[in-house]
LOGUKOL-221093 format. One record per residue (C-alpha): residue number from 1; x, y, z. Coordinates in Angstrom, 2 decimals. Each point is the difference from the previous one (the first is absolute). Example, Ala and Ser with C-alpha at 12.3 -4.5 7.8 and 13.67 -1.06 7.14 Angstrom:
BEGIN
   bakol         u         v         w
       1     12.30     -4.50      7.80
       2      1.37      3.44     -0.66
// end
This chain:
BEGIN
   bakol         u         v         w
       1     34.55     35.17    -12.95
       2     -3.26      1.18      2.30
       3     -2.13     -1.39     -2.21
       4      1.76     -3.40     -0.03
       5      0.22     -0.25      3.97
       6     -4.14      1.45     -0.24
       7     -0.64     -2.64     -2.16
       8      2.06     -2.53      2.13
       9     -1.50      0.93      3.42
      10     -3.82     -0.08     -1.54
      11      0.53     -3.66     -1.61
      12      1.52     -0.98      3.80
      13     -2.80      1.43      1.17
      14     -2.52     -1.70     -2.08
      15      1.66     -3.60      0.29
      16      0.05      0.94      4.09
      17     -3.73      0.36     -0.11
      18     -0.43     -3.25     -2.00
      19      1.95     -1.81      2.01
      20     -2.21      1.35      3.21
      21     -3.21     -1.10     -1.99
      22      1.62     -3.29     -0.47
      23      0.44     -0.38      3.33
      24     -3.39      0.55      1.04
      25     -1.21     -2.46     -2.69
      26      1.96     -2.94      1.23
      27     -0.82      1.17      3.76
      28     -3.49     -0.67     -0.90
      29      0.70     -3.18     -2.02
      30      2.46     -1.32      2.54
      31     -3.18      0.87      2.53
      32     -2.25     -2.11     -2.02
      33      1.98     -3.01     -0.49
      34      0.48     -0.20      3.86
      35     -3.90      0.05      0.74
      36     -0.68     -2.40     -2.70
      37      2.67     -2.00      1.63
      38     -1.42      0.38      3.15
      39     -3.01     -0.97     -0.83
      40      0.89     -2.82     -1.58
      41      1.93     -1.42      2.78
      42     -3.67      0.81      2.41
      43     -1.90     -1.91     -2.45
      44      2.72     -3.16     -0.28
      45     -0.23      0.31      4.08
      46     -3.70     -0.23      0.15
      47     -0.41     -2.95     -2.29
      48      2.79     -1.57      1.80
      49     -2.09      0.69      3.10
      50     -3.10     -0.83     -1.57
      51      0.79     -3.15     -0.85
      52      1.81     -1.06      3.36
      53     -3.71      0.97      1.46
      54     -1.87     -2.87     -2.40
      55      3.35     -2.45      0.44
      56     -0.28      0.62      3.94
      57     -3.98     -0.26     -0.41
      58      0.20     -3.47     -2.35
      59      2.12     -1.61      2.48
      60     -2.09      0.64      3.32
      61     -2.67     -1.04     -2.05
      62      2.00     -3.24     -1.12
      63      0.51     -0.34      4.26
      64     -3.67      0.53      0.44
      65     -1.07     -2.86     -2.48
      66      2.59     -2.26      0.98
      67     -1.45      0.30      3.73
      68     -3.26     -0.34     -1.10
      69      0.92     -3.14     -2.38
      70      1.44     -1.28      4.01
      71     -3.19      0.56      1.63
      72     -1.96     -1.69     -2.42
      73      1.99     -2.98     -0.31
      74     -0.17      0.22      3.93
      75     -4.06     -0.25     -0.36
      76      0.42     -2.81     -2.23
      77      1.52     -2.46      2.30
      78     -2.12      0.92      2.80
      79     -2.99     -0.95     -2.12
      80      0.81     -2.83     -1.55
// end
């Protein structure tokens, strides 16, 4: 009967200590899948920044030319 409640408290003790292994394994993969996330989501909000910048940019440009295109058409009919 000692040997069978031995042999019992060493295989709980064993599947204990794998299960505390375990744990730090998927601390450290649940740790990795949150940066990755993380930096995923920083790279999705700088191209969605990025490319607000060049829209913003293109359309002060667009203003620019268009009051330009004004002032030369103003020229025009003074010279003529």
């Amino acid at each position: 009967m000692n040997k069978v409640a031995i042999v019992a408290v060493a295989a709980l003790a064993l599947g204990a200590a794998a299960c505390n292994k375990n744990a730090d394994t998927n601390t450290a993969n649940e740790t990795a899948v949150e940066n990755t996330a993380s930096t995923d989501v920083n790279v999705a909000t700088n191209d969605v920044t990025a490319n607000a910048d060049a829209a913003l940019n293109a359309a002060g440009n667009a203003v620019e030319n268009a009051g330009n295109a004004v002032d030369n058409a103003a020229a025009a009919v003074e010279n003529k």
